[in-house]
PDB file as gemmi writes it, atoms N, CA and C in Angstrom:
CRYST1    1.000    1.000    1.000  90.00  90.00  90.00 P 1                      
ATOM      1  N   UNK A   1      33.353 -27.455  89.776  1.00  0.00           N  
ATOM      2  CA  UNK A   1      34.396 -26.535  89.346  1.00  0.00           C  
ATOM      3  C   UNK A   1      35.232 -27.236  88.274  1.00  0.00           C  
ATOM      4  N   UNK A   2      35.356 -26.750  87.175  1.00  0.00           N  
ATOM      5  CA  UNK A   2      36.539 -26.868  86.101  1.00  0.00           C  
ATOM      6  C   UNK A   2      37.527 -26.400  86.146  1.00  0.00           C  
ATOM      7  N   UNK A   3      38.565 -27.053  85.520  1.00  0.00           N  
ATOM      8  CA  UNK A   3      40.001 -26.401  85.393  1.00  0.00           C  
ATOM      9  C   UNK A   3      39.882 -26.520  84.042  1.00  0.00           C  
ATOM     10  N   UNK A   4      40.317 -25.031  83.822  1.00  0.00           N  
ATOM     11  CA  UNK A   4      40.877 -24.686  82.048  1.00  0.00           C  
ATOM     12  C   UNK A   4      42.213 -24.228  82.286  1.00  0.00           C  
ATOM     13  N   UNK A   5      43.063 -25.008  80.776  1.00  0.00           N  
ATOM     14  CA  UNK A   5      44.901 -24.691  80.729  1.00  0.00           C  
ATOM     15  C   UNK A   5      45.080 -23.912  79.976  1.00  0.00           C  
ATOM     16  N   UNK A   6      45.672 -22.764  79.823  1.00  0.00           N  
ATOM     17  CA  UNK A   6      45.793 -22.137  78.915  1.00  0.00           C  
ATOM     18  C   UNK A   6      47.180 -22.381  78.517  1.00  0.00           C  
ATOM     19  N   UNK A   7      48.324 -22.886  77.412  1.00  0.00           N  
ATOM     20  CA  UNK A   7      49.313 -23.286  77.146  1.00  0.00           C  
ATOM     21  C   UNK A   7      49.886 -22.461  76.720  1.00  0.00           C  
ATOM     22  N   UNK A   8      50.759 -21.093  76.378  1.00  0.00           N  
ATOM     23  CA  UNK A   8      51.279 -20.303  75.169  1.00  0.00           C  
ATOM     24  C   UNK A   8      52.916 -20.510  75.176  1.00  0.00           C  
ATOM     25  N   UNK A   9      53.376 -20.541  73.970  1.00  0.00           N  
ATOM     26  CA  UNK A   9      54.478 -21.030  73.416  1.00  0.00           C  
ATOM     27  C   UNK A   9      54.727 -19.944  72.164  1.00  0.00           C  
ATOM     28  N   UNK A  10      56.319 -19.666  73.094  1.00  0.00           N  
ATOM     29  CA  UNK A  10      56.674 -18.415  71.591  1.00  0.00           C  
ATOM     30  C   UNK A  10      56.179 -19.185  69.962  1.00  0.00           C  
ATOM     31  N   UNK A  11      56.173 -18.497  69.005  1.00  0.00           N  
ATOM     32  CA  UNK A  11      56.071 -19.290  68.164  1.00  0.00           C  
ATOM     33  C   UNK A  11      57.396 -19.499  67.282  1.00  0.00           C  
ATOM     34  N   UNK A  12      57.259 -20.643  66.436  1.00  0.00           N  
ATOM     35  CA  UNK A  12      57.874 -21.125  66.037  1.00  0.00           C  
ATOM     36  C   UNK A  12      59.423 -20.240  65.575  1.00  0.00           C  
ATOM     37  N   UNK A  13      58.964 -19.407  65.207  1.00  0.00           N  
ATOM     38  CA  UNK A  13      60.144 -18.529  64.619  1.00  0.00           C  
ATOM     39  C   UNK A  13      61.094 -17.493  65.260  1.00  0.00           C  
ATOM     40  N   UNK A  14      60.215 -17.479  66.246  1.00  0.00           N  
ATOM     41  CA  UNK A  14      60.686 -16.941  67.300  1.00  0.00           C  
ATOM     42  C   UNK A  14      62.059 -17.708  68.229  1.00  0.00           C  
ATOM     43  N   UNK A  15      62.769 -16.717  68.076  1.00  0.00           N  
ATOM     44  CA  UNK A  15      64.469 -17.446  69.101  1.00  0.00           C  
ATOM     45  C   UNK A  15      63.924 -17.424  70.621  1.00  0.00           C  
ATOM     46  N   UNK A  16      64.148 -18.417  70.801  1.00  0.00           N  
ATOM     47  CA  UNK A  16      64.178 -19.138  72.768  1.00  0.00           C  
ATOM     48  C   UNK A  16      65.691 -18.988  73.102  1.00  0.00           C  
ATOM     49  N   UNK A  17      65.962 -17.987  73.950  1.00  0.00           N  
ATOM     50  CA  UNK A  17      66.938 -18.523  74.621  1.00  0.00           C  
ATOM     51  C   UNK A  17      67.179 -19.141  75.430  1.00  0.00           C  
ATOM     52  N   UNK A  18      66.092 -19.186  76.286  1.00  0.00           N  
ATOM     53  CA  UNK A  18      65.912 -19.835  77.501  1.00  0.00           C  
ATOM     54  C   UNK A  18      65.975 -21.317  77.356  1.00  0.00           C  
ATOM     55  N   UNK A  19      64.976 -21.923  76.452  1.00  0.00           N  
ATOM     56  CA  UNK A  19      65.109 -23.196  75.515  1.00  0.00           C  
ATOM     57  C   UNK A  19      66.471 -23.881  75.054  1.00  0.00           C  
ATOM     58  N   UNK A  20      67.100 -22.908  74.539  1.00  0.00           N  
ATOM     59  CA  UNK A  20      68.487 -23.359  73.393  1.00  0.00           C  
ATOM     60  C   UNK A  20      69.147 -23.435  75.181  1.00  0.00           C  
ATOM     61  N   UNK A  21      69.213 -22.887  76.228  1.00  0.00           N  
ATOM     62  CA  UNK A  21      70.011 -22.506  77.393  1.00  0.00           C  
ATOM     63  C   UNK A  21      69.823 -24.248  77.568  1.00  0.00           C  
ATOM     64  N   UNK A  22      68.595 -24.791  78.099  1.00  0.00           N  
ATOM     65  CA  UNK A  22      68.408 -25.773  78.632  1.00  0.00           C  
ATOM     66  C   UNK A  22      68.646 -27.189  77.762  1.00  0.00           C  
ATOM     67  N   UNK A  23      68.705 -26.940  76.623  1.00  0.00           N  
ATOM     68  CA  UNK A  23      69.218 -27.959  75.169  1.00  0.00           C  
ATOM     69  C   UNK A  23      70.464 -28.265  75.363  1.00  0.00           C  
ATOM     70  N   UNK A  24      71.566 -27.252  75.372  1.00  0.00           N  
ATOM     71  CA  UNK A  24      72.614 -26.967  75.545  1.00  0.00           C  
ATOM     72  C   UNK A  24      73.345 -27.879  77.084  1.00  0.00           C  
ATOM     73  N   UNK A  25      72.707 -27.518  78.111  1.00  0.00           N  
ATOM     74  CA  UNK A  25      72.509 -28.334  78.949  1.00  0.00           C  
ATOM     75  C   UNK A  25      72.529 -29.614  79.487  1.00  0.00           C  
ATOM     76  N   UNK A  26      71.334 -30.151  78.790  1.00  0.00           N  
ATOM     77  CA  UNK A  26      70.929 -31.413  78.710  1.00  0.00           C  
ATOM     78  C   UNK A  26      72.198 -32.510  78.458  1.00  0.00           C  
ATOM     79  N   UNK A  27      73.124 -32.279  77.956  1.00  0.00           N  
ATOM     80  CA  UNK A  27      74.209 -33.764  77.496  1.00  0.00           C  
ATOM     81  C   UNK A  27      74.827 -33.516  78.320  1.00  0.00           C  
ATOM     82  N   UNK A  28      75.313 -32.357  79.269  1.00  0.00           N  
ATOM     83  CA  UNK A  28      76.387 -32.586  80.827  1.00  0.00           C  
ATOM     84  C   UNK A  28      75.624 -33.008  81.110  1.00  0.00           C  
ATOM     85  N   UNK A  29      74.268 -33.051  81.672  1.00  0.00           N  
ATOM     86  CA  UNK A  29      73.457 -33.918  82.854  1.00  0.00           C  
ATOM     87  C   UNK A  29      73.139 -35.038  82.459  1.00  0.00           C  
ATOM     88  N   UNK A  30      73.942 -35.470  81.074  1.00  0.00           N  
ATOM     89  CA  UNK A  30      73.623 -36.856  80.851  1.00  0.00           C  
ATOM     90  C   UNK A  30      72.224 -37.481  80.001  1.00  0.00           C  
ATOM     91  N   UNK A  31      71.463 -36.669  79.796  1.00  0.00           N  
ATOM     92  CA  UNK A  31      70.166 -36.611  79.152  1.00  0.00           C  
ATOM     93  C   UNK A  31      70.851 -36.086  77.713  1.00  0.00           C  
ATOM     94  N   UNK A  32      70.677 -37.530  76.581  1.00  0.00           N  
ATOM     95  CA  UNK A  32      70.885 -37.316  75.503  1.00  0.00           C  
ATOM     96  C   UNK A  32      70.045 -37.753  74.406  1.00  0.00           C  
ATOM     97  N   UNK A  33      69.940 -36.765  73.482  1.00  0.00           N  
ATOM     98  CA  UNK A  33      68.874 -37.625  72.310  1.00  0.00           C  
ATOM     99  C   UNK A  33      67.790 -36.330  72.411  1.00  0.00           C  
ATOM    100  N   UNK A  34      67.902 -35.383  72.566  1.00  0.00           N  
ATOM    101  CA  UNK A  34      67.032 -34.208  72.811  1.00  0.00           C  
ATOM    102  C   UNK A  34      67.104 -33.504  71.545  1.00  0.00           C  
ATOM    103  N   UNK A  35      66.170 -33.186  70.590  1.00  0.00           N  
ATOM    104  CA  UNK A  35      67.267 -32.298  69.660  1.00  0.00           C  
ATOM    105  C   UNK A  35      66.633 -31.118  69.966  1.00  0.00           C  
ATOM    106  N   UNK A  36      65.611 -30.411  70.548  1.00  0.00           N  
ATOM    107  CA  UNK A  36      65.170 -29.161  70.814  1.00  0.00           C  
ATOM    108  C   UNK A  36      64.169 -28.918  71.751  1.00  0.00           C  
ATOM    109  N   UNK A  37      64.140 -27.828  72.532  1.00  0.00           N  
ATOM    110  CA  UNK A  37      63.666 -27.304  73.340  1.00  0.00           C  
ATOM    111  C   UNK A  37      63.019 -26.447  73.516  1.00  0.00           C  
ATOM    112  N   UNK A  38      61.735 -26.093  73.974  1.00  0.00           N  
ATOM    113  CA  UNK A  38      61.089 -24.692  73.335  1.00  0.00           C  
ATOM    114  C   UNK A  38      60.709 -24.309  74.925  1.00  0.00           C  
ATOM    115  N   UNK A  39      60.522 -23.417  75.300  1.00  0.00           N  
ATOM    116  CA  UNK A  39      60.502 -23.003  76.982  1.00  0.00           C  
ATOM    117  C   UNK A  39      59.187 -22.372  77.056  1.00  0.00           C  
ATOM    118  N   UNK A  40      57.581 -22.538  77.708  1.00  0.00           N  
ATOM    119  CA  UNK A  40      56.709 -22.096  77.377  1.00  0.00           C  
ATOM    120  C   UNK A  40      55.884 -21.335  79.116  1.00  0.00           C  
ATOM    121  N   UNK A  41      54.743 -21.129  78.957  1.00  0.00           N  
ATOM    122  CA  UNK A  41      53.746 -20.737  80.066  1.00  0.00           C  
ATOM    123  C   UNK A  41      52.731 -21.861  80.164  1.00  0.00           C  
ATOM    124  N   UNK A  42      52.491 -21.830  81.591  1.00  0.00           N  
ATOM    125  CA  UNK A  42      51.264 -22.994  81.254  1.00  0.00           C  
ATOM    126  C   UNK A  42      50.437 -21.976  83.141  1.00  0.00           C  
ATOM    127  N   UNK A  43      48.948 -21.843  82.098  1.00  0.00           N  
ATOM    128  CA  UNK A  43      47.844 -20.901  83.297  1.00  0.00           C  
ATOM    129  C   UNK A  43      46.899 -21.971  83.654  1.00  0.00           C  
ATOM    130  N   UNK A  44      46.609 -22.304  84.461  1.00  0.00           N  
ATOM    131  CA  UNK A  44      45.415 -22.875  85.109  1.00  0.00           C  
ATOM    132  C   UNK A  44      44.492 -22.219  85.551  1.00  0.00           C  
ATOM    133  N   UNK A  45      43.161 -22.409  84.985  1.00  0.00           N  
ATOM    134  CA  UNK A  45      42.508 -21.317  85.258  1.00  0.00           C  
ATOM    135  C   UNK A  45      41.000 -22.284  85.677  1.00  0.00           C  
ATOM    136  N   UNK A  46      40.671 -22.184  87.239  1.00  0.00           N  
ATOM    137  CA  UNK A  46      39.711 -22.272  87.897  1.00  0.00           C  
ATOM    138  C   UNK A  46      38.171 -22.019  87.715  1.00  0.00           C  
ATOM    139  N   UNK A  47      37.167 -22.662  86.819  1.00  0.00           N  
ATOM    140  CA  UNK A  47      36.380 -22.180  86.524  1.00  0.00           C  
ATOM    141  C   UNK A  47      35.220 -22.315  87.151  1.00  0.00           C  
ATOM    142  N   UNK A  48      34.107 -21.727  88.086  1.00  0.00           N  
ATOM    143  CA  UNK A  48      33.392 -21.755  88.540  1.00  0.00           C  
ATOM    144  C   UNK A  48      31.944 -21.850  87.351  1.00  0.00           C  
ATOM    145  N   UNK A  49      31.256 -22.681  87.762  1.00  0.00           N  
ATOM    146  CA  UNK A  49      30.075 -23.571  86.296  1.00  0.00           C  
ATOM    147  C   UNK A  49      30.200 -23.971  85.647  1.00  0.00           C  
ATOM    148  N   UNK A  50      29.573 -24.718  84.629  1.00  0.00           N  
ATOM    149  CA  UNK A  50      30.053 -24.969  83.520  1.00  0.00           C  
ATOM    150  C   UNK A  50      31.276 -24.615  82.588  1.00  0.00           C  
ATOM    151  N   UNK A  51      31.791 -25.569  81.529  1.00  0.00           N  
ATOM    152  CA  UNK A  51      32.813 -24.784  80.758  1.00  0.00           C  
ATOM    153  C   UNK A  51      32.274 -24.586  79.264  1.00  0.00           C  
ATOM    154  N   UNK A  52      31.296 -24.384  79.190  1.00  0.00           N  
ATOM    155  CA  UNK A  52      30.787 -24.158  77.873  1.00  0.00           C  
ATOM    156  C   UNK A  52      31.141 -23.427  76.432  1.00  0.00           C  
ATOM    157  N   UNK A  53      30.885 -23.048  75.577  1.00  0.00           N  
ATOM    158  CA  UNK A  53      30.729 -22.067  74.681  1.00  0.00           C  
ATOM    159  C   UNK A  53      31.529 -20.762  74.516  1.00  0.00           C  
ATOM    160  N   UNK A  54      30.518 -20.150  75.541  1.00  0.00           N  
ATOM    161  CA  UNK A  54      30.505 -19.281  75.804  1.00  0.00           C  
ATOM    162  C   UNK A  54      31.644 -18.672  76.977  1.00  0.00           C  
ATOM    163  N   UNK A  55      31.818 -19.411  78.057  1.00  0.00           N  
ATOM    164  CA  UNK A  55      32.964 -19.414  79.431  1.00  0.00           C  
ATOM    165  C   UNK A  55      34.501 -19.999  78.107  1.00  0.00           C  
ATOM    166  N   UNK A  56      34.241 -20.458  77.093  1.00  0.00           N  
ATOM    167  CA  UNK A  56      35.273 -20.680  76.531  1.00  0.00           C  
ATOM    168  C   UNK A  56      36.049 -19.580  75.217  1.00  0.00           C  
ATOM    169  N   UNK A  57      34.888 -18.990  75.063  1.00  0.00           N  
ATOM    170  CA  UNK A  57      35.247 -17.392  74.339  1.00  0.00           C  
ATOM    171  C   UNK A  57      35.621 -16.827  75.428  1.00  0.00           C  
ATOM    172  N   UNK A  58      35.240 -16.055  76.476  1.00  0.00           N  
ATOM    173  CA  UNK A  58      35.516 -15.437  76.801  1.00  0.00           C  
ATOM    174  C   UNK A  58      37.490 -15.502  77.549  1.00  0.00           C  
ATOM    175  N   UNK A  59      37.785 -17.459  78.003  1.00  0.00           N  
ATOM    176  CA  UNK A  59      39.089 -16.963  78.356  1.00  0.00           C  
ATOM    177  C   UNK A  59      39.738 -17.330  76.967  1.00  0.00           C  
ATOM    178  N   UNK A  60      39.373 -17.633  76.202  1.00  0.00           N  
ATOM    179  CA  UNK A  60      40.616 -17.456  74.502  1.00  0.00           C  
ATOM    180  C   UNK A  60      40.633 -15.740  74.560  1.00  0.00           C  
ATOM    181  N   UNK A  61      39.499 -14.667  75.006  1.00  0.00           N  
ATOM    182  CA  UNK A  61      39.980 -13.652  74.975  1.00  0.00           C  
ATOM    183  C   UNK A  61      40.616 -12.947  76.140  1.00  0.00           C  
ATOM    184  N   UNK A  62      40.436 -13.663  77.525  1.00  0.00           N  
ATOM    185  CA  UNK A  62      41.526 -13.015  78.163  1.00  0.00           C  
ATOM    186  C   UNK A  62      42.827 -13.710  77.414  1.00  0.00           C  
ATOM    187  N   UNK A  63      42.808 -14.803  77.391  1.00  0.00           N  
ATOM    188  CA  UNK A  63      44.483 -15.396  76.351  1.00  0.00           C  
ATOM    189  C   UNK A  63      45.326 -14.394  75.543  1.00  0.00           C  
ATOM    190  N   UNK A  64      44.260 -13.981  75.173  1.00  0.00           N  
ATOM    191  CA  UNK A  64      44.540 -13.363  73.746  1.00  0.00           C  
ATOM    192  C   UNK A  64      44.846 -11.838  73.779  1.00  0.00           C  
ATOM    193  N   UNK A  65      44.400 -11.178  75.306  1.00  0.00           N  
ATOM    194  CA  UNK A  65      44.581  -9.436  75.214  1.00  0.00           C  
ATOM    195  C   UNK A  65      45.460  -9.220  76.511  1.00  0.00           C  
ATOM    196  N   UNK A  66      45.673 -10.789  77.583  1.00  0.00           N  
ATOM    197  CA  UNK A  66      46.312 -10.444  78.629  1.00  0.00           C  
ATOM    198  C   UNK A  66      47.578 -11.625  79.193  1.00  0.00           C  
ATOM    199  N   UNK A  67      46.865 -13.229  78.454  1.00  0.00           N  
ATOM    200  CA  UNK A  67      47.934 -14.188  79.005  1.00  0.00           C  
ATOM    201  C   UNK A  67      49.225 -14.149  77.850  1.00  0.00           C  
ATOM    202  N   UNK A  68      48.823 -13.555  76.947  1.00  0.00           N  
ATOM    203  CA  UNK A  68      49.705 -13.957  75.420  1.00  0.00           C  
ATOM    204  C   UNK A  68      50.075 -12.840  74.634  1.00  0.00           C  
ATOM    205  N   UNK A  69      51.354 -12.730  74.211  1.00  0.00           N  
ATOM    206  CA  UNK A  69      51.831 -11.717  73.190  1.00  0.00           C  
ATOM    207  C   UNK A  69      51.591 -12.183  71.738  1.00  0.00           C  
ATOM    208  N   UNK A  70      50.488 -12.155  71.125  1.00  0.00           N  
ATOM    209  CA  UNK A  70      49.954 -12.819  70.093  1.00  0.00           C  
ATOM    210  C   UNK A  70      51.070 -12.374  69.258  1.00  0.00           C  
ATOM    211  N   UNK A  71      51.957 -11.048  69.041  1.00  0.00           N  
ATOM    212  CA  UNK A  71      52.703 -10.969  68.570  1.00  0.00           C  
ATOM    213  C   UNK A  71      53.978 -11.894  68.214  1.00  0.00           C  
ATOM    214  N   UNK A  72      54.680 -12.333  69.339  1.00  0.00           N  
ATOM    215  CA  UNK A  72      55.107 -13.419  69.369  1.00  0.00           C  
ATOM    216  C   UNK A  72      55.144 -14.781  70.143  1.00  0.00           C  
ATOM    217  N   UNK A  73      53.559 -15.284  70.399  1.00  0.00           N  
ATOM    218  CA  UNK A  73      53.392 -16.608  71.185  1.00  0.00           C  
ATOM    219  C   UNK A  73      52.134 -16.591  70.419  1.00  0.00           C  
ATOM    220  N   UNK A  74      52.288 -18.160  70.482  1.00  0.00           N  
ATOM    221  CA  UNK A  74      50.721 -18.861  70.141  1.00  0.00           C  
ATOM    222  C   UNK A  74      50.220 -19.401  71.273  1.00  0.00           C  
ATOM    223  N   UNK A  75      49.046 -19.539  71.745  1.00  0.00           N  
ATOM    224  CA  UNK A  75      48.630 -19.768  72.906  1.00  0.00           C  
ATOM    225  C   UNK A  75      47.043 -20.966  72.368  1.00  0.00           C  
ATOM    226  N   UNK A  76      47.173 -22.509  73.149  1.00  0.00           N  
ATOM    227  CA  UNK A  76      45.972 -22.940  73.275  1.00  0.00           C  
ATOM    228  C   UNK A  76      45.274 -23.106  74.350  1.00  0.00           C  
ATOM    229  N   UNK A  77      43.988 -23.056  74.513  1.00  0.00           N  
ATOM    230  CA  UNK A  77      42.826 -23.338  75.311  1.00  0.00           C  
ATOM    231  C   UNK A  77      42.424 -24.665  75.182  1.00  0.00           C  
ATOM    232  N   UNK A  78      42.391 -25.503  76.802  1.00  0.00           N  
ATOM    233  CA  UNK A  78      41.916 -26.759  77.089  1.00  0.00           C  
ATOM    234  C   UNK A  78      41.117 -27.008  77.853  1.00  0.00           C  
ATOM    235  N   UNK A  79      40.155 -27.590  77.966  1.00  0.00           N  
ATOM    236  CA  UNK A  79      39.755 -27.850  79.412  1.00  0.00           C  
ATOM    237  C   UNK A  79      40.203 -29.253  80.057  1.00  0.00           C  
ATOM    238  N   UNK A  80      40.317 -29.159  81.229  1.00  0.00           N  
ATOM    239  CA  UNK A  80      41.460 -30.077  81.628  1.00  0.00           C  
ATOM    240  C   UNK A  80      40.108 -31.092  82.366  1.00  0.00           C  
ATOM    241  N   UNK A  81      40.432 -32.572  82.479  1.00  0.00           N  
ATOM    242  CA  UNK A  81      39.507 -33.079  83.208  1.00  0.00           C  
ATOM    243  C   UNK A  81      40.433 -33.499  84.751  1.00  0.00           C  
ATOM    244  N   UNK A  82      39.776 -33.341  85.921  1.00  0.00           N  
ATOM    245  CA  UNK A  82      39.985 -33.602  87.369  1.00  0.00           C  
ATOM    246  C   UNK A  82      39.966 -35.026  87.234  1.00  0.00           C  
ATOM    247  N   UNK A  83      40.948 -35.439  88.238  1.00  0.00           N  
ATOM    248  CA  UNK A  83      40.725 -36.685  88.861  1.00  0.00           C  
ATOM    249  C   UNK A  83      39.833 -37.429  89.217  1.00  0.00           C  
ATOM    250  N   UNK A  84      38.940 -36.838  90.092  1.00  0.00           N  
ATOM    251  CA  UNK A  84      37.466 -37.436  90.237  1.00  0.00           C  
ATOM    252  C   UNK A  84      37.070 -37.958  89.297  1.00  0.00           C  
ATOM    253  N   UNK A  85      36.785 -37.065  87.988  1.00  0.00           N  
ATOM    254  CA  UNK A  85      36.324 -37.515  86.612  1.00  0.00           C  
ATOM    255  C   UNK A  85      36.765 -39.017  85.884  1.00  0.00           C  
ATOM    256  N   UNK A  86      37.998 -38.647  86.133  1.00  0.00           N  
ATOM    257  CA  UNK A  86      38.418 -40.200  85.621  1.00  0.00           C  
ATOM    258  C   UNK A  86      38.876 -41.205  86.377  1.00  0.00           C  
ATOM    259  N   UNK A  87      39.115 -41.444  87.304  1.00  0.00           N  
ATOM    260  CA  UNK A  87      38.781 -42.536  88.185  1.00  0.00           C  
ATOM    261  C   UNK A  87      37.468 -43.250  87.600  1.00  0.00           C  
ATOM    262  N   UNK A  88      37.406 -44.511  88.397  1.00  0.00           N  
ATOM    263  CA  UNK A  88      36.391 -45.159  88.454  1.00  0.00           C  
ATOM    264  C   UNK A  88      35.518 -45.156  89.411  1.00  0.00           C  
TER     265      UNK A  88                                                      
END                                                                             
């Protein structure tokens, strides 16, 4: 089994409030030296077989018609490697 991440993040031009909320923030709690904040989604998505090609078109298009407002978010596709994997 694979894990694929799907990441989407308003884009750039797009106003965060949620972001600027937690920026704003940050110097009462003492955390300084931040200059910006962008507030995003992050999907984990469970893949049963391989992650090939093909299993990798198909979730850039769920991304793209159901995890993401392409309108305003950019969204990337990863495949994530498990623990097992990298251990020794």
């Amino acid at each position: 089994m694979a894990r694929v991440v799907v990441d989407v993040m308003l884009k750039p031009e797009i106003l965060d409030p949620q972001g600027q909320a937690v920026q704003r923030a940050l110097p009462r709690l003492g955390f300084a030296g931040i200059s910006d904040v962008r507030q995003g989604k992050r999907f984990e998505l469970e893949v049963d077989g391989p992650v090939d090609e093909a299993a990798l078109a198909r979730i850039r298009e769920l991304a793209e018609t159901f995890l993401a407002n392409t309108v305003i978010e950019d969204f990337v596709v990863r495949v994530e490697e498990s623990a097992e994997e990298v251990a020794p």
